[in-house]
Each structure stands twice: as C-alpha cells, then as structure tokens.
N, C-alpha and C positions, 0 to 999 in steps of 0.2 A: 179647564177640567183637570182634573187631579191626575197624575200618572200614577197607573196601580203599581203596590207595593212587590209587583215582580221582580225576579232576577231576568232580564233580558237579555236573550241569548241570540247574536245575530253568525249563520253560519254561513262561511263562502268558500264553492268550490274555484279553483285554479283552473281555469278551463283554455283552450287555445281555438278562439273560434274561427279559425283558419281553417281547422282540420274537421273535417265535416263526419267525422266518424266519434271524433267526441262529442259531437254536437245533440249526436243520436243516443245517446244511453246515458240517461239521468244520476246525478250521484246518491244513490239509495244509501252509501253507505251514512250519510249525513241525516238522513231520514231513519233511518237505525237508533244513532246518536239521540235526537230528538224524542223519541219514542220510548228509548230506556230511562232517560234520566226524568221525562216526565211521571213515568209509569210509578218512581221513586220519591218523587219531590212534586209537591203540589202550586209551589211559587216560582215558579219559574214558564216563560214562555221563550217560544224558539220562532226566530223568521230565517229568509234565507234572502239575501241577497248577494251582488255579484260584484259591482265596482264599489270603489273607495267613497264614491257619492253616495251610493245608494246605501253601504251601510252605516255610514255617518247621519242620513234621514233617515233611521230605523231608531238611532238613539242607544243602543248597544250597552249594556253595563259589562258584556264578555264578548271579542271577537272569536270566532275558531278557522281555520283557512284548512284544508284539505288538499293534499297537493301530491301527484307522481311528478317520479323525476324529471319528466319533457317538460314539465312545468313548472318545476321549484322557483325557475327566476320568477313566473309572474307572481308566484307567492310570496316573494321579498319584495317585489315593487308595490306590493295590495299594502301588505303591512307597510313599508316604509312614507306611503302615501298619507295611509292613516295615521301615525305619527306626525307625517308633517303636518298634518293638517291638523294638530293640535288634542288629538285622541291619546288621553295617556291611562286607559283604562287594560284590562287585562286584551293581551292577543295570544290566541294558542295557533301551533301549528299541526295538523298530524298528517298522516298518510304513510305511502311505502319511502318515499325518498328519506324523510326524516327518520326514521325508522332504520333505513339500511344504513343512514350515515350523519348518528346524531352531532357530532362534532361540525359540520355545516349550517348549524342554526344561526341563524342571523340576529342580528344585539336587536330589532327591532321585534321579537318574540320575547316574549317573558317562558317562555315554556311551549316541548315540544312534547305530544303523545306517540309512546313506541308502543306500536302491531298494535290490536283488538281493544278498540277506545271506549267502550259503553261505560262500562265500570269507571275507568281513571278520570274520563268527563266527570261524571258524578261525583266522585270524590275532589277533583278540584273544582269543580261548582259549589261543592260544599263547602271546601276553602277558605272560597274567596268571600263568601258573604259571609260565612261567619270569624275570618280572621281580618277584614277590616284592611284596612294598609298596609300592615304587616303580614301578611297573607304570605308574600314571596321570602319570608325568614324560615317558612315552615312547609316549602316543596318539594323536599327533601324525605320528608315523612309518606309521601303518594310515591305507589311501585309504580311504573312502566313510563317515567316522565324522563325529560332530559331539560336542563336551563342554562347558562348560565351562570358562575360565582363571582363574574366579571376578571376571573385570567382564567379559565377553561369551562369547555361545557364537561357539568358531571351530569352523569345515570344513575338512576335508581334503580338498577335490574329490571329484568322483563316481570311481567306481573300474569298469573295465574289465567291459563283460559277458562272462559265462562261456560260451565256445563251444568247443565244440559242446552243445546243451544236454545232451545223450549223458554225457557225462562228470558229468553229476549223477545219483547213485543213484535208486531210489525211492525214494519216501517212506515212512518207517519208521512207517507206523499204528500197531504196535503199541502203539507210544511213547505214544501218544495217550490213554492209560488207558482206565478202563469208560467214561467219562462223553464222551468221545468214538471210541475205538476203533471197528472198521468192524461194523458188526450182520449176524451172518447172514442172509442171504436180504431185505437188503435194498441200495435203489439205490447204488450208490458212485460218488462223487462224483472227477473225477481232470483233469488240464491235460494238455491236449498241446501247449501253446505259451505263451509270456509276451509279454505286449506287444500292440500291435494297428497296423494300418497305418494308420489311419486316424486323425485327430486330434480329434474332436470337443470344443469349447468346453468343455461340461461333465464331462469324464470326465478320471481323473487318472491313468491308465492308461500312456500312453504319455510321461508325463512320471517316473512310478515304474520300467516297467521300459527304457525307453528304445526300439528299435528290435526290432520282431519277431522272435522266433526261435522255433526249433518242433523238439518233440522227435519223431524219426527214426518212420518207420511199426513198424518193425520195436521199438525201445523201447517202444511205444503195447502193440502187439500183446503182448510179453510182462509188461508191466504189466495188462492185460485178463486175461491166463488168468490169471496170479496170482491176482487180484479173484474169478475166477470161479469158479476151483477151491478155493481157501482160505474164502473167505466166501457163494459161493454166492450170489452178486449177482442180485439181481431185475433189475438195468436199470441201467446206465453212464448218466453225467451229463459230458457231456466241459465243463466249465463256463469254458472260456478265454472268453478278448471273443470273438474270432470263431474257432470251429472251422475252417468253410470257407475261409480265405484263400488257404490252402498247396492248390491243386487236385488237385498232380501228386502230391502226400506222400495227400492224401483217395483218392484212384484206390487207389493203394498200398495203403494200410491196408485198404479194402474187399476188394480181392483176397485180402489173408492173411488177414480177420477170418472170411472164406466159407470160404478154403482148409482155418481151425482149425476151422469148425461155431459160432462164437461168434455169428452172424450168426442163426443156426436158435434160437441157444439163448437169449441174452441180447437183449432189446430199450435202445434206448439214444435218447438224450436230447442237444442242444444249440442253441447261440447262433447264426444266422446272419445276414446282412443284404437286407436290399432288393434292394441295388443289386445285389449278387452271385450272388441266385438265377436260376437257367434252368434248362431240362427236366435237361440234364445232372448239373449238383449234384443235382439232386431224384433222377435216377435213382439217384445215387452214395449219396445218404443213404440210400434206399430199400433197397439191397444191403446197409448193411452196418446193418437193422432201426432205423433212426431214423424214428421217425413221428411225433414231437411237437419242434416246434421252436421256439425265441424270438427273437424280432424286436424292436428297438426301432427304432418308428417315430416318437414323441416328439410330432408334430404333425401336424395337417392342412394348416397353414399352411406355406407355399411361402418366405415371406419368415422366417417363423422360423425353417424349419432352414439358410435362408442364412449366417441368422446364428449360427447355433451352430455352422456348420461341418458339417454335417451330411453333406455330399456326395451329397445325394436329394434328391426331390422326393416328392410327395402322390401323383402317380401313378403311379414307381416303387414307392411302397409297395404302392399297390393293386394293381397287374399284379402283384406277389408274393406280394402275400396269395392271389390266384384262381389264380395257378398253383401255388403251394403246395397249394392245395386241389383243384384238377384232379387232382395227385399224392395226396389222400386224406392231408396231412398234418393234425393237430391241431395248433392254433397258441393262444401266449400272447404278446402284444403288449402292452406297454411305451409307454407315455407320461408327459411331463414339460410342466407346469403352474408360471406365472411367470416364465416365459423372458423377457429384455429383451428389450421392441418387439412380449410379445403383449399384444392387442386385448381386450379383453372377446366382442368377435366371432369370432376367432382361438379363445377358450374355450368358446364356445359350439358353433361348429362342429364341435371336437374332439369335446365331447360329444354331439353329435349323432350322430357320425360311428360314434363306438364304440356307442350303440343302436341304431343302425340296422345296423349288422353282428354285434353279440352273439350268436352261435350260429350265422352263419352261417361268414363269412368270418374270425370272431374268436372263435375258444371258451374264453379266458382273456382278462382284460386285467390289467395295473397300471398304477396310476396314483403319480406320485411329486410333490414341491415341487421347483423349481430347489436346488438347495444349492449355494453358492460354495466346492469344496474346494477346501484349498492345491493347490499347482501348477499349476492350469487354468486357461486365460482368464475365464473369467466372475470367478473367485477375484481375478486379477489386478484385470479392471477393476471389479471391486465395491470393492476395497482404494483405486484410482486416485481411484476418487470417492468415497471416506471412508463408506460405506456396511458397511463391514469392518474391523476391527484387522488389521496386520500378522500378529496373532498372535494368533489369534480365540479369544474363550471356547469352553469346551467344548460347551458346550448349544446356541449357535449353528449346531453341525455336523448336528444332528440333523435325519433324516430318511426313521428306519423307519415304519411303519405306525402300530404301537402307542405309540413313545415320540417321535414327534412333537407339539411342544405348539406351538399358534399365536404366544402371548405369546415365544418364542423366537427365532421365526425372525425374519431378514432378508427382507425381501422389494423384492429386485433391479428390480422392473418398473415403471416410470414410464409403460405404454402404458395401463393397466388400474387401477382401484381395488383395493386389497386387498381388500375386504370381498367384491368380486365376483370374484379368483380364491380365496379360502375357500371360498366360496358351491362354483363348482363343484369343487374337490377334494375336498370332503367329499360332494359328492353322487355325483361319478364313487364313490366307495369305496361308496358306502349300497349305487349299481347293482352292484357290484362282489361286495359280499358279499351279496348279494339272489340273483345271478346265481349262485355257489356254491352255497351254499344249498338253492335249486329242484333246482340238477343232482344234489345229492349227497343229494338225496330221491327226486329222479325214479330213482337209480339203487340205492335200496335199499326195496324195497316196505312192509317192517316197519317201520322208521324214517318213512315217509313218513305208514303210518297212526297211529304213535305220534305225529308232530308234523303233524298235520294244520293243526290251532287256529293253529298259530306261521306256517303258511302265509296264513292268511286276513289274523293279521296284517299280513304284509309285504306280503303288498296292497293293503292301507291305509294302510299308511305309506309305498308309493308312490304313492298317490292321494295325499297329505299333499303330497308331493314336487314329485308336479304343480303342483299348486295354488302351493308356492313357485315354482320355475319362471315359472308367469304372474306372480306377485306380482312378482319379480324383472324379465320382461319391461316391465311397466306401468311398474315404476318408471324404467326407462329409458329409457321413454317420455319421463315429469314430469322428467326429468333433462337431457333432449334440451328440452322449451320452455322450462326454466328456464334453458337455455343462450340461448336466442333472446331471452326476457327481460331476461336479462343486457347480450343486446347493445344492447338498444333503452335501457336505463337506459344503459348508457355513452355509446351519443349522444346520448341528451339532455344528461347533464350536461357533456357535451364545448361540446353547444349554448349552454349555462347560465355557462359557464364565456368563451366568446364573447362572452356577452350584458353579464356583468360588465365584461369590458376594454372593451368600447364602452362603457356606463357611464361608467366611471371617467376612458372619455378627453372624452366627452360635457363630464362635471362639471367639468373642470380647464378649458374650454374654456368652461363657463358656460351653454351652451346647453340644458338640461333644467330643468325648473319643479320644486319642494319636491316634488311627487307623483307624480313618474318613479319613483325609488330602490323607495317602496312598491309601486309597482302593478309593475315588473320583479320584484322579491323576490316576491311572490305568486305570479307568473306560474311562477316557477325552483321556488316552494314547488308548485305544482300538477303540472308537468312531474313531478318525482322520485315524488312520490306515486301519479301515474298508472301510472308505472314497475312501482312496489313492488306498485301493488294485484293479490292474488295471482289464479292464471286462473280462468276459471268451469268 
C-alpha cells in the first residue's frame, strides 16, 4: 500500500522514567505543537513516540524531541541514536533547556526551537518540504531557531508571542498515544495561561515564555467539558505557574463553570501564591470546586526570599496558609534548600517550620535542591562565578526526587556547609515520605493492618533521626568553640610573630644575651601548643 503524500511528523518527549512524578503529567505542550500546525496545514500528520526504535518504526520524514534541562542528556542520546542508526532526515530540538542555553545544541540536531514553538514548528514544517535538501541554507530566514553553521551555533532572535492565546487550538491528546493519552475517569491535566508575572531568581518560567498571557474564560470553559465529557475526568489540574493572577478572567470562568454544572460535577486542582490569596480568591476557587491548592513558599527566612526575588515574606506566607484553611482548603507546599546566603539556621528553621505545621496548616509538602537552570539569575550568577559551565553538563541539571545524586550537583551556597544542607534535605524527604505513608494507612484500614510492622518501623527510624538531629546540633556546638579556638591561636601567633621582629631588631642592635633567642622560642613553642591543646 502506498504511503500517503504526508509530511510525517513523529514527536518525542525526554522523559526520566525513574522519576515517578514525571511519569504523571503528560507532555501537552507537544499536543499543542500538533494541533497548531495541523489547524494550518492540511498534509501533514503527527505521532508520538518515545525511544529511538519506536520512532524509527513510525517512519518519520521530521523528528522533534522536547526536553528540560534534567533531561537534556537523554535528548542527545535519542537523537544521536537515531543518527546512528542511519536516520539522516530532519531532527529538531525544543524546550526550556535549549532555549535558556542555545549554544549547547548538539551537532546531532539540525535545529533547535527557542520559547513558544507553535508558529516556528510551522514555519520550518514548511521549510523543509518545500526547500528540498537545501532546506538547512535557508534557517536562518525562521525567528526563534538556533543551529549550527558548523564553527558556532547562531540565533535568529526570539520570535513574537502569539496573541491572542485564542488562536491556539487545543491540544490534540489524542496524538499523545496509549502511553500518554488522557485515561478515563482520571485527573486531566490542562493551562490556562503561559508565563507568569512574577520573576523569581530560580524559575525559568518567565524568561521561556516571556510576558503573561492567559487563555479566554470561555476557551477554558470549552476545553473543560470536552475533558469532562470525552474522558470523564475525575478532577482538572489547571497546572500554569499561577492560575490566579487574571482575577477578573477567574470570576468569569466560575460563573460559566457553575452556569455548565461542571463545578457540581468535577473537583479541581491548582498553583496559587501567598501574596495573592484573600477571602475573595478563596471564595472564587471554592465556586468553581478547588479545594486543594499549591503554594510555594520556599523559606522561612525573610532575607532569602529577598533574595531570590521572591516578592513575600514568612508572614505573608503564613496569613495564607490559615486563611486558606479558614476556607477548609488542603494545601501542598513547596520548599527550596541551598539558596545563596541560606544559614544552616535558615535550614533548620525551615525544617522546623514544616513539623510544626504537618497536618495542620500543611497537609503536603516538597521539598527540592536550588538547581541553577539556564535563563534564571541564580543560573546567571552561578556561571559569573565559575561555579557553572556556560553550557552545563547534563547531570548537573538534575533535580527530581529519585534521580537526584549528591556527587552531581552544584552546590551554589557559601552561607551554609554542604554536608549540613544534605543533612536536612534528605531528612525534610525521610519526614516527607514518613508523613505519606501514615496518611495513606490511616486512610485504608486493610492496608494499615497488613503493614502494621512497617509502621513501628518508621518510628524508629525517626527516633534514629532524632538522635542525628542532636548529633548534628552538638556538633555545632564543637564547631562554634573551635571557631573561638581558632581565634585565640591566631592571636597568639600574631603575638609570636610581634615577639620575633622585636627579637630580631633587639639582636641587630646587640642588646640581648646568647639565651634570649632560646627562652623566646620556647615561650612561642608554648603559646601554639596551648592553642592547639584540644577542649576538655
């Protein structure tokens, strides 16, 4: 049978299926991709596959790969595969890594997409079938691309965002095959806006999609019953940075989500901030069935979210956590560990902070390492002070749960010892899944009595925990008089070092007897030793 005169377009997300948290939210933005450029062009069809075999039996006339920076390496190992394996047709790459750091493009990409890819796909889709072989003489001509001239990658400037965001279809799930396709009767995952107002230091958010825009209540609304009708969605997950920002679009959308009965029928899910909640957003989520919401609060400390750009405080956060809970919301809250300029004390409080409100005012938390991605300030000045490659290895970007390795990372913070911000991230995670655990016993009785044993465990390995804790306190204790120690050996030998140049000018000057030199030298021999000798 004849293959149709299509352009074949086979799309692969970079996925790490170690990490069980990417495992769970599908790459829509790829179903984006598929759904504009069809909406445009009528010859062309989109699949989606995931390893080098699988796109290689799709038959591909265009690969595209999709990739954050935790994952950039697997997206040079996909493409260098398919090369090897004798694939010499077009390979694009996009996402945020490539994006925050186009010069890291691998020679096995013909061409990388920087930020917001609908349009630039299109345009080199259109390219490539109508320039033939000579296609890549004339990539140069499409905004937002980066390649290769084989001695440096050039850019063609960033390229216009697409407004109104209306004019972008929905996202074409289907496309998405069994392996991520939307499952019946469960949560669906969906944006109602790209970008975020807000800048904070660590997030690479507003440097990928540039200045917030937000799609239309009424798009939301017919993207929801879609969802709800076709797949019979347990609960929406609106997963943008911040849902809330657009107030007067959130009013909107509650009113029609109540007007459809979608509000009765589907419970829903999303991101909001600190600084932004009041009774009113609470009311407004409430209407349209949001009762579990996510915050990142990042710190306890005042002066670190200064400095991350945070735009809060410690007790904005907490006035929002208790009136979030006034409103009867469930909350998961989000912190970030190694920030420059935090304290070992700064780390402790944190952790303090989050046990002391576990279950009350916090019935989730995560916990994450600082990671310098491209585009962000942190990225920036970790690079300024050579603590970073320009064009970082892959494994440096890592920063999931599971496929975090200590020996990898960078660690940004000269206020704090490493060993003592390890210390608490790995202990925030032990509470973290200790704290799961209990709840997801406490709420299945059969389960609870079948892992009874495992319970008493974990009791003891927080007693364990404890006990490091003080071990950990004590030592910072001996860490604190050996700092005072310290200082008392410095002046002496500041002393000693006085005592010599008098000496020496004594001697030239003739005035000290053969048994000066000895009895000073012993005295400087005595001083250091008394220094040294360790405390009782």
């Amino acid at each position: 049978m004849a293959r149709p005169a299509k352009v074949r377009i086979v799309l692969s997300q970079a996925v790490n299926r170690v990490d069980l948290r990417e495992m769970g939210i599908p790459p829509i933005g790829l179903a984006y991709l598929s759904a504009y450029v069809k909406a445009h062009e009528s010859d062309v069809e989109f699949r989606f596959a995931e390893s080098s075999e699988e796109i290689l039996a799709s038959e591909p006339d265009i690969v595209g790969i999709s990739a954050v920076s935790q994952n950039s390496g697997l997206a040079n190992v996909l493409a260098r595969e398919l090369r090897q394996s004798g694939f010499e047709g077009p390979i694009l790459l996009g996402g945020y890594h490539i994006t925050g750091v186009p010069g890291s493009l691998s020679e096995d990409f013909d061409l990388g997409v920087l930020g917001e890819g609908e349009q630039t796909l299109l345009e080199v889709v259109r390219l490539i079938r109508d320039g033939g072989r000579s296609w890549r003489e004339k990539r140069d001509s499409v905004p937002g691309v980066c390649f290769s001239d084989g001695r440096r990658v050039v850019t063609t400037g960033r390229r216009e965002q697409i407004r109104p965001l209306d004019s972008v279809p929905h996202p074409d799930r289907e496309m998405l095959a069994e392996r991520w396709a939307p499952i019946h009767g469960s949560v669906q995952y969906l944006y109602s806006s790209r970008g975020c107002p807000y800048a904070c230091s660590f997030c690479s958010s507003s440097q990928f999609w540039g200045s917030a825009r937000y799609f239309s209540a009424q798009y939301l609304l017919d993207e929801l019953v879609d969802l709800a009708g076709r797949y019979h969605a347990s609960s929406f997950f609106f997963y943008d940075d911040l849902f809330i920002a657009d107030r007067k679009r959130l009013e909107v959308l509650a009113d029609l989500m109540c007007a459809e009965g979608l509000s009765q029928e589907v419970e829903s899910l999303c991101n909001v901030r600190a600084s932004e909640i009041d009774d009113d957003i609470c009311r407004v989520l409430k209407r349209m069935n949001i009762n579990w919401v996510y915050l990142g609060l990042e710190s306890v400390s005042d002066s670190v979210l200064k400095k991350v750009n945070k735009r809060a405080t410690h007790e904005e956060n907490v006035r929002a956590l208790r009136l979030l809970k006034q409103h009867d919301f469930k909350i998961t809250a989000s912190f970030i560990l190694g920030m420059p300029g935090e304290t070992a004390d700064d780390m402790k409080k944190t952790a303090a902070f989050i046990e002391e409100n576990l279950g009350t005012l916090i019935d989730e938390f995560m916990v994450y390492p600082i990671i310098p991605f491209p585009g962000t300030q942190i990225w920036r000045d970790a690079v300024a002070r050579g603590l970073i490659d320009e064009n970082p290895a892959p494994e440096t970007m890592r920063r999931a749960t599971f496929s975090f390795h200590p020996d990898d990372y960078v660690y940004l913070n000269d206020a704090a010892p490493r060993d003592t911000f390890f210390f608490y991230l790995y202990y925030l995670r032990f509470i973290r899944l200790r704290h799961w655990l209990k709840r997801l016993l406490g709420t299945n009785h059969e389960l609870g009595l079948l892992m009874g044993k495992h319970v008493k465990e974990i009791d003891a390995l927080e007693h364990e925990i404890a006990q490091a804790t003080e071990y950990v306190a004590s030592l910072e204790t001996q860490i604190c008089k050996k700092d005072g120690r310290l200082d008392m050996l410095d002046s002496e030998l500041e002393k000693s070092i006085n005592e010599v140049a008098l000496l020496r000018s004594r001697l030239a000057e003739g005035t000290e007897n053969e048994q000066a030199p000895a009895t000073r030298r012993n005295r400087m021999l005595s001083a250091v030793r008394r220094s040294l000798r360790p405390p009782s």
